[in-house]
TORKOL-4160 file (C-alpha; in steps of 0.2 Angstrom, whole numbers, padded with zeros to 4 digits, m for minus):
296
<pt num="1" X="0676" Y="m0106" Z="1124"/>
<pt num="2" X="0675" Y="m0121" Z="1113"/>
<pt num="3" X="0659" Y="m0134" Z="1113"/>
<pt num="4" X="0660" Y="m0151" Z="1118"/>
<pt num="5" X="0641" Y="m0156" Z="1115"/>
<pt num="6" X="0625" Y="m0149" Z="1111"/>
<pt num="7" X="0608" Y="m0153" Z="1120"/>
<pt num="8" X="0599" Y="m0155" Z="1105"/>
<pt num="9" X="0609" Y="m0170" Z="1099"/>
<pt num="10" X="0614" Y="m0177" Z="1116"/>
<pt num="11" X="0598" Y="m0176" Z="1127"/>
<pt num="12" X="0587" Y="m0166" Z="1117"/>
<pt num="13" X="0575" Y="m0151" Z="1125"/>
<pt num="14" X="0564" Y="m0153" Z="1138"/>
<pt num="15" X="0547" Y="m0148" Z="1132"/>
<pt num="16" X="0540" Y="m0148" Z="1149"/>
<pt num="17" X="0552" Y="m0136" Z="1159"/>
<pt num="18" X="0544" Y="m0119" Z="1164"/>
<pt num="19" X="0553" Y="m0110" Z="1152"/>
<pt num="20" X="0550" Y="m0120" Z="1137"/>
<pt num="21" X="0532" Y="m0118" Z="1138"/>
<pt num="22" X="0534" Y="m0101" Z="1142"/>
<pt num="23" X="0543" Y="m0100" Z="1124"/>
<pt num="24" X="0527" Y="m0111" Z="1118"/>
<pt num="25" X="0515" Y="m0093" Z="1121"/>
<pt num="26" X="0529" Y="m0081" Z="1117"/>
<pt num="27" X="0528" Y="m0088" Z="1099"/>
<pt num="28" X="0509" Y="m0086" Z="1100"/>
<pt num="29" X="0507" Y="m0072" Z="1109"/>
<pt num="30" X="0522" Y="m0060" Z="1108"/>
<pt num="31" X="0522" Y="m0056" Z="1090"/>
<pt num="32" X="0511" Y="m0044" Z="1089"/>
<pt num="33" X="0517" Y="m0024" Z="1075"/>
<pt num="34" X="0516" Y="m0007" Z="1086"/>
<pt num="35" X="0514" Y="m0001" Z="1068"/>
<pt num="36" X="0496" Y="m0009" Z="1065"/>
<pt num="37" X="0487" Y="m0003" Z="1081"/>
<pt num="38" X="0475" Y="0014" Z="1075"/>
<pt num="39" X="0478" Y="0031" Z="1083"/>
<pt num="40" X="0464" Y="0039" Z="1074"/>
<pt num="41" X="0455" Y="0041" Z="1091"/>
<pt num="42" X="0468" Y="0044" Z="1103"/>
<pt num="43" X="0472" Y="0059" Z="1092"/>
<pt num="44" X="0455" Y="0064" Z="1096"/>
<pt num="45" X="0455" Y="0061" Z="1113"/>
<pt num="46" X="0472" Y="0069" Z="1116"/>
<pt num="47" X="0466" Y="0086" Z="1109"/>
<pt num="48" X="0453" Y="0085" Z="1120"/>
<pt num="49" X="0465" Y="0086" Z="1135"/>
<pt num="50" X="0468" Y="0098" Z="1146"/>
<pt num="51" X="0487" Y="0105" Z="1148"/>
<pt num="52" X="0489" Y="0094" Z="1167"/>
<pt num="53" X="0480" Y="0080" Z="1159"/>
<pt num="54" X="0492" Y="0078" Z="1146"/>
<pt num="55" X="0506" Y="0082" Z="1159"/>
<pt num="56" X="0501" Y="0066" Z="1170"/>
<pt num="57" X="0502" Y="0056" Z="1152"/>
<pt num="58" X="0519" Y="0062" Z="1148"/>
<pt num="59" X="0525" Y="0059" Z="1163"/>
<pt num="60" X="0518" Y="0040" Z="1164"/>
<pt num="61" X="0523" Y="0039" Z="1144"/>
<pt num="62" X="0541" Y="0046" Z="1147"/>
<pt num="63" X="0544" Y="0033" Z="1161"/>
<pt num="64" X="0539" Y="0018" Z="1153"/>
<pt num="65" X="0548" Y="0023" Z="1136"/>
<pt num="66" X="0563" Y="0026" Z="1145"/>
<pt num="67" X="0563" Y="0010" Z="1157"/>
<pt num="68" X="0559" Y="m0001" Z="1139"/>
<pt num="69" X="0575" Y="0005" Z="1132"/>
<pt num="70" X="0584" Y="0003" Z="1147"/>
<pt num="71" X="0580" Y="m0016" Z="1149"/>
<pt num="72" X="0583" Y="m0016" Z="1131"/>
<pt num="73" X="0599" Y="m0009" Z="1132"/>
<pt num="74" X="0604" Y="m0020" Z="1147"/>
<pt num="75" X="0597" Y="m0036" Z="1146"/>
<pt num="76" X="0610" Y="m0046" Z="1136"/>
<pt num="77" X="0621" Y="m0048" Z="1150"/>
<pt num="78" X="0609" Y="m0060" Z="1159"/>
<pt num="79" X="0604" Y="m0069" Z="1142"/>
<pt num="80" X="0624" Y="m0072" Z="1141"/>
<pt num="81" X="0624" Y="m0078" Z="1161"/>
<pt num="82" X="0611" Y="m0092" Z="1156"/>
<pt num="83" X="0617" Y="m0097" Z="1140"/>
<pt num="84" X="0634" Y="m0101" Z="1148"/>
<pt num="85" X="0625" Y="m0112" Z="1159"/>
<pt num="86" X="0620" Y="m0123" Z="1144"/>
<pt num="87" X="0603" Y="m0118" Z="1150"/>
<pt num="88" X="0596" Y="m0120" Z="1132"/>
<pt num="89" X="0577" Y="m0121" Z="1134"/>
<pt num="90" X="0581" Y="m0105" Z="1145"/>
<pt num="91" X="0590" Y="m0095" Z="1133"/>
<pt num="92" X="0578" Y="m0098" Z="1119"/>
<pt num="93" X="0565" Y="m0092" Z="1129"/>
<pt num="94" X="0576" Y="m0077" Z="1135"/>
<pt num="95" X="0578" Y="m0072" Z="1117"/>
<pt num="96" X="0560" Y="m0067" Z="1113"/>
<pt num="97" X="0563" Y="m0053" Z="1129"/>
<pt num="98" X="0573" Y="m0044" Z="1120"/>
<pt num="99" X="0562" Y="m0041" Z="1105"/>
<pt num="100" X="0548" Y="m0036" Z="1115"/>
<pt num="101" X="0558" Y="m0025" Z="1127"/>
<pt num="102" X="0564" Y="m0017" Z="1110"/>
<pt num="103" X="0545" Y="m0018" Z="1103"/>
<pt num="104" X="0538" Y="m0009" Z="1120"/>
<pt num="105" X="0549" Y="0004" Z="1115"/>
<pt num="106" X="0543" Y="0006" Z="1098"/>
<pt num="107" X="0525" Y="0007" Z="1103"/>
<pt num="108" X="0527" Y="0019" Z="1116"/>
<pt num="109" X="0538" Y="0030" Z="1106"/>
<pt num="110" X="0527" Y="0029" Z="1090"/>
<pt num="111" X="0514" Y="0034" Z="1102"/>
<pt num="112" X="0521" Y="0051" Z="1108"/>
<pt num="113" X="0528" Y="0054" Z="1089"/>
<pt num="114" X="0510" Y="0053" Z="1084"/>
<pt num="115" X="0497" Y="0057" Z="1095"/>
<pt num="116" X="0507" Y="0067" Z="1110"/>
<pt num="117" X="0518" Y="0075" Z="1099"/>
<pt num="118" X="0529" Y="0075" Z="1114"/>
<pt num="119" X="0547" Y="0082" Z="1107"/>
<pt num="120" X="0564" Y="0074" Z="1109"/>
<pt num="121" X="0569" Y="0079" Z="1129"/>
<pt num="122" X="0556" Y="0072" Z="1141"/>
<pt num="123" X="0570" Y="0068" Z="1155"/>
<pt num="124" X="0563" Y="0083" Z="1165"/>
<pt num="125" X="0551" Y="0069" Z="1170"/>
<pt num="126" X="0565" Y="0058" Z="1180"/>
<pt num="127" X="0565" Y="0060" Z="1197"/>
<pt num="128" X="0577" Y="0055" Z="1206"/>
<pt num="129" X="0571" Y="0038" Z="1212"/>
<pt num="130" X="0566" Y="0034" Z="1194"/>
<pt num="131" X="0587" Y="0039" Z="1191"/>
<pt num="132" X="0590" Y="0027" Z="1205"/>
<pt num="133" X="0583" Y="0013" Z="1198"/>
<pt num="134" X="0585" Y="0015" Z="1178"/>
<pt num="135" X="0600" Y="0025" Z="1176"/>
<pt num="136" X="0611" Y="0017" Z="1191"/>
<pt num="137" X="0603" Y="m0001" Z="1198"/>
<pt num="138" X="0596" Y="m0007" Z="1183"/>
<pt num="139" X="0613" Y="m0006" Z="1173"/>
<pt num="140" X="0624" Y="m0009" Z="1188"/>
<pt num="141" X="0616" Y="m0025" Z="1193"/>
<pt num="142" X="0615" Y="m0032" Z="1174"/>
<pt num="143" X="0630" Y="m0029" Z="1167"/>
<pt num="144" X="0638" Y="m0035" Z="1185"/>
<pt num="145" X="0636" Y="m0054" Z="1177"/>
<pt num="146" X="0645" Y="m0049" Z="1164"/>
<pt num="147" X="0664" Y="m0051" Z="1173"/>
<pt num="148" X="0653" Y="m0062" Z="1188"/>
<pt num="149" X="0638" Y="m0072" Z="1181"/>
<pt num="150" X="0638" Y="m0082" Z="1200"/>
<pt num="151" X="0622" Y="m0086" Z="1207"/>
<pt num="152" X="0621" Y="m0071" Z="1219"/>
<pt num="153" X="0622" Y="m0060" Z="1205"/>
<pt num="154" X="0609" Y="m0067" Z="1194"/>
<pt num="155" X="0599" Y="m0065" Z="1209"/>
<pt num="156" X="0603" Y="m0049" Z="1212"/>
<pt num="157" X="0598" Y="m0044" Z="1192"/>
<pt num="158" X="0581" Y="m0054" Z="1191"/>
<pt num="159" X="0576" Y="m0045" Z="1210"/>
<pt num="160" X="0581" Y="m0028" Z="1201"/>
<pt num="161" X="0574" Y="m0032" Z="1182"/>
<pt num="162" X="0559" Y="m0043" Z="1185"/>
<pt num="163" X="0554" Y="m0042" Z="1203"/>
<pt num="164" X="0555" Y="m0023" Z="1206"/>
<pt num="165" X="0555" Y="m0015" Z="1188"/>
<pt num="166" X="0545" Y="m0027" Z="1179"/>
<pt num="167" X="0532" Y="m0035" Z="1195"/>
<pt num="168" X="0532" Y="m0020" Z="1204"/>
<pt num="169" X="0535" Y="m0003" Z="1192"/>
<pt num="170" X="0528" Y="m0008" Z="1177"/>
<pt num="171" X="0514" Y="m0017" Z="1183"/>
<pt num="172" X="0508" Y="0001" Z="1193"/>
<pt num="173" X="0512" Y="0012" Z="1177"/>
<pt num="174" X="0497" Y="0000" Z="1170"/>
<pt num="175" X="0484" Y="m0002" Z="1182"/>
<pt num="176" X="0488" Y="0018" Z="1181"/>
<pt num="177" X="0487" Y="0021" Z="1160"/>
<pt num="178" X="0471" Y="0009" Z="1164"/>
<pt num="179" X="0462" Y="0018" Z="1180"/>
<pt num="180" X="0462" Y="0036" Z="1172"/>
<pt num="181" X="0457" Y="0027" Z="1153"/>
<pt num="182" X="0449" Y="0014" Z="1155"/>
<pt num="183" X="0432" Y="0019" Z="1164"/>
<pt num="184" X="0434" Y="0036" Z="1153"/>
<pt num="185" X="0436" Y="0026" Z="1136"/>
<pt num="186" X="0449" Y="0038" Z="1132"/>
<pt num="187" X="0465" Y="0034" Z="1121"/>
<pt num="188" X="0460" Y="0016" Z="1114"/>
<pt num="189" X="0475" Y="0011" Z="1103"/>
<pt num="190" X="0485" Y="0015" Z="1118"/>
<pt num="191" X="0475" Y="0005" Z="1130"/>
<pt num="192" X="0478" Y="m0010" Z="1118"/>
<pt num="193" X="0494" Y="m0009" Z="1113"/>
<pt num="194" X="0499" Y="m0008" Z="1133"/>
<pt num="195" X="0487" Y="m0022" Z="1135"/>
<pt num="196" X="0496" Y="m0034" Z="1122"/>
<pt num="197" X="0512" Y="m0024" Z="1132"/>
<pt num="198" X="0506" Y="m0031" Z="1149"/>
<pt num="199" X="0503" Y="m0049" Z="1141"/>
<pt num="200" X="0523" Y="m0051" Z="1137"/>
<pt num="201" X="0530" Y="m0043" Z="1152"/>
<pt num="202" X="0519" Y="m0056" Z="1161"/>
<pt num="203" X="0527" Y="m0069" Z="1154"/>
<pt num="204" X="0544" Y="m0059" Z="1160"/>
<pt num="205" X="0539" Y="m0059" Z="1177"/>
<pt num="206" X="0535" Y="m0079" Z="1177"/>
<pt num="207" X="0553" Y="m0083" Z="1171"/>
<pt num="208" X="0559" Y="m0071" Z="1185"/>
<pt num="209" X="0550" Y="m0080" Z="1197"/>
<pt num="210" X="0556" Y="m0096" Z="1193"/>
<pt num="211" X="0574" Y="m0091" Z="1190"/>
<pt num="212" X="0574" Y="m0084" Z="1208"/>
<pt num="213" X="0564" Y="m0100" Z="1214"/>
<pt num="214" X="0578" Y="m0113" Z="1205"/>
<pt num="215" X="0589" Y="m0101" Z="1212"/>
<pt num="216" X="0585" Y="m0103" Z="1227"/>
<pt num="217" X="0582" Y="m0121" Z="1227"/>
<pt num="218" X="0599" Y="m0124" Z="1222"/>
<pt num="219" X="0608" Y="m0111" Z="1233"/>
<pt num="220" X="0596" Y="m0109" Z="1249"/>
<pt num="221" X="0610" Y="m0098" Z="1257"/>
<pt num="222" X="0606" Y="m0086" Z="1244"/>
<pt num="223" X="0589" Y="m0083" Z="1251"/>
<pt num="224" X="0598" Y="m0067" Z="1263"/>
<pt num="225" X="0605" Y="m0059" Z="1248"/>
<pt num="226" X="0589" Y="m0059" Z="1236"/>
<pt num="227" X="0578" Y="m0054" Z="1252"/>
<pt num="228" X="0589" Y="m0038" Z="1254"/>
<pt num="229" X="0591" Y="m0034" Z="1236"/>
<pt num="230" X="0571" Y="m0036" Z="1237"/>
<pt num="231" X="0571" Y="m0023" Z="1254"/>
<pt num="232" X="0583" Y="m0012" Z="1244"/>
<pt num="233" X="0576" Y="m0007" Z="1230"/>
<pt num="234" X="0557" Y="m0006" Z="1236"/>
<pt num="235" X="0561" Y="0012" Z="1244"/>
<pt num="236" X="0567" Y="0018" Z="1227"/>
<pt num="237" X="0551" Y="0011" Z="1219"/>
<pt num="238" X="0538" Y="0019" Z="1229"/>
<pt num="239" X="0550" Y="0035" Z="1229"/>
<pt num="240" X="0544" Y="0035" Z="1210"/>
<pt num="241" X="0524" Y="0035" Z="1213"/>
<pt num="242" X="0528" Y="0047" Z="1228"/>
<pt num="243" X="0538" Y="0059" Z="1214"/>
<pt num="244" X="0525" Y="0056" Z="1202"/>
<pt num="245" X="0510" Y="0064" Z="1212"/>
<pt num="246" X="0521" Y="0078" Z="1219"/>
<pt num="247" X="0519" Y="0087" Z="1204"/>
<pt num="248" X="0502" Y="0090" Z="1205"/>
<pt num="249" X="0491" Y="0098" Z="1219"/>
<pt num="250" X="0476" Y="0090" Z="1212"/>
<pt num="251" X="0478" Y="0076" Z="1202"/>
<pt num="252" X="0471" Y="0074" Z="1186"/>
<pt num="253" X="0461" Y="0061" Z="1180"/>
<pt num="254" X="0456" Y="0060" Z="1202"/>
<pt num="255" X="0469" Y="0048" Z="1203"/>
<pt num="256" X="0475" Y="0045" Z="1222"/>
<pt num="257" X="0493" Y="0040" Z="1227"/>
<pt num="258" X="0490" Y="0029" Z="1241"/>
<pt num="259" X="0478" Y="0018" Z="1227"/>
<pt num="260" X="0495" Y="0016" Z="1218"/>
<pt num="261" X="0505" Y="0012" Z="1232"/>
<pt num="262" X="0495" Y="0001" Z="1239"/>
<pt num="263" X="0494" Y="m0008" Z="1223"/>
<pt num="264" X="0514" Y="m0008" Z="1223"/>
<pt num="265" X="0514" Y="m0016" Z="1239"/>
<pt num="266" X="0504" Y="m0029" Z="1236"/>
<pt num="267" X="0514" Y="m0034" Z="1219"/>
<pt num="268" X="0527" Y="m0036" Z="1230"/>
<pt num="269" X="0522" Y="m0044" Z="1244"/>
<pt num="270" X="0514" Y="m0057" Z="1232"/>
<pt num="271" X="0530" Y="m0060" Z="1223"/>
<pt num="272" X="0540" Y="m0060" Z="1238"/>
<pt num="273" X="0528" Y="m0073" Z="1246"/>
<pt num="274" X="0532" Y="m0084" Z="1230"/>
<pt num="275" X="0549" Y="m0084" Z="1232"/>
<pt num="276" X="0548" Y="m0087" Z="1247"/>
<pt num="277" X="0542" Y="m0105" Z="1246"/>
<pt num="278" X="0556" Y="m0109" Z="1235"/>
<pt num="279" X="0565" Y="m0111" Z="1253"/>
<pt num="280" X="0571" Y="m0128" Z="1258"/>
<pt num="281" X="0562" Y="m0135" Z="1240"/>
<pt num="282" X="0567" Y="m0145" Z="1225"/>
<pt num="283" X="0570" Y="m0141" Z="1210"/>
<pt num="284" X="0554" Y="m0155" Z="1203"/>
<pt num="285" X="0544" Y="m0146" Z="1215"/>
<pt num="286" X="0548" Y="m0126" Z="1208"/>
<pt num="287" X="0546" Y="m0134" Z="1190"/>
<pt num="288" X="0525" Y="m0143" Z="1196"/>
<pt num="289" X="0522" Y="m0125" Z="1206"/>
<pt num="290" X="0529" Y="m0115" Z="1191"/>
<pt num="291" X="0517" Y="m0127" Z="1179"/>
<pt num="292" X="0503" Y="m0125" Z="1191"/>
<pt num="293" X="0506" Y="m0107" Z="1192"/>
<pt num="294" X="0505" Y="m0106" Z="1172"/>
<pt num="295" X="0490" Y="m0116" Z="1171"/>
<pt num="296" X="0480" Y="m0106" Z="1183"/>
């Protein structure tokens, strides 16, 4: 498809839409070299683990590393669907996701490389929730925009990608790496390297709210199809902790499973309420509550 125009010699960019300044800490923020944060004393620490210890770690390290390249892997698709749009300030900001998806990847796998010394075949890790969600939904809903970028299937790929895998799964893995390492000062270069992780996926989860919010702005009767796709997936997401602590008949690290699924819930109930004032709303007012939301 040809261009007729281009928004940087017709209108210019909007400096002050959500994404933009979103964009603006990206450039600060997201450059940051997995190669440059120091193991010395996580290959300390690790030695000191016992075999369970290091199973729980595996297990967290393999699903993170795997869900990373999976967004990696799938996330073009919804880059394409907004660019399309002539969403400009959108797309650029959409562009630094996929280095950092492809960064987190590095990091995590540079990590099990050098310090875990995990070998090549960790699948054994993926239950079959975790399957659900990163082998079948994650794909299926993404590269759906590909022949059907409509507004119902943008929904359906930010609910999947940034709501549920991003706002609810990734955000749990943390507080978990965090709960067992923080109070413990155990594993340091991997406590900062998810830290700086955390920071860039936050950003993520701000675009997704505000894509879903415009979306729903703009096509209330939407608001049915992202609240099923929300309802959907969440079983599938709490199968995953539920997996997770199965394994073990006690814990290590004293880690308790309804801490975590709490915690889930009220990443997504929080979210959910978010989106849920983008009902009956205009578009000015997602962009002042997205700046507001920024700010605070």
């Amino acid at each position: 498809m040809s261009h007729t125009a281009f928004a940087t010699t017709t209108r210019g960019l909007n400096r002050e839409l959500p994404p933009m300044r979103l964009y603006e800490k990206a450039k600060k923020l997201g450059i940051w070299n997995p190669s440059d944060i120091d193991f010395t004393k996580d290959k300390q620490d690790w030695a000191g683990f016992t075999d369970e210890e290091k199973d729980l770690c595996l297990l967290l390290l393999s699903m993170f590393v795997a869900g990373e390249e999976a967004v990696t892997l799938d996330l073009l698709p919804l880059i394409q669907a907004i660019a399309q749009e002539g969403r400009i300030e959108e797309e650029m900001f959409l562009t630094t996701f996929l280095f950092e998806e492809a960064k987190h990847t590095d990091f995590f796998r540079r990590f099990m490389d050098e310090v875990a010394e995990a070998g090549v075949d960790l699948s054994r890790y993926h239950g079959g929730n975790y399957r659900q969600l990163f082998y079948e939904s994650l794909p299926d809903a993404l590269n759906a925009l590909r022949s059907d970028p409509s507004p119902a299937s943008q929904i359906r790929a930010s609910v999947t990608y940034n709501m549920v895998v991003e706002g609810v799964l990734a955000e749990t893995g943390y507080q978990a790496f965090f709960t067992m390492l923080e109070r413990n000062d155990l594993l340091p270069g991997l406590r900062k390297g998810i830290g700086l992780l955390k920071q860039d996926e936050s950003r993520h989860i701000a675009y997704g709210v505000y894509l879903l919010s415009r979306l729903i702005a703009e096509h209330p009767q939407e608001w049915d199809n992202l609240q099923m796709q929300m309802n959907t997936l969440l079983p599938s997401a709490i199968g995953v902790i539920g997996d997770a602590f199965a394994r073990y008949e006690v814990v290590p690290f004293g880690l308790k499973e309804e801490d975590f699924v709490n915690y889930a819930m009220s990443q997504f109930s929080k979210r959910f309420e978010r989106l849920e004032k983008a009902k009956g709303v205009s578009l000015d007012e997602i962009n002042r509550v997205a700046r507001e939301n920024e700010e605070a």
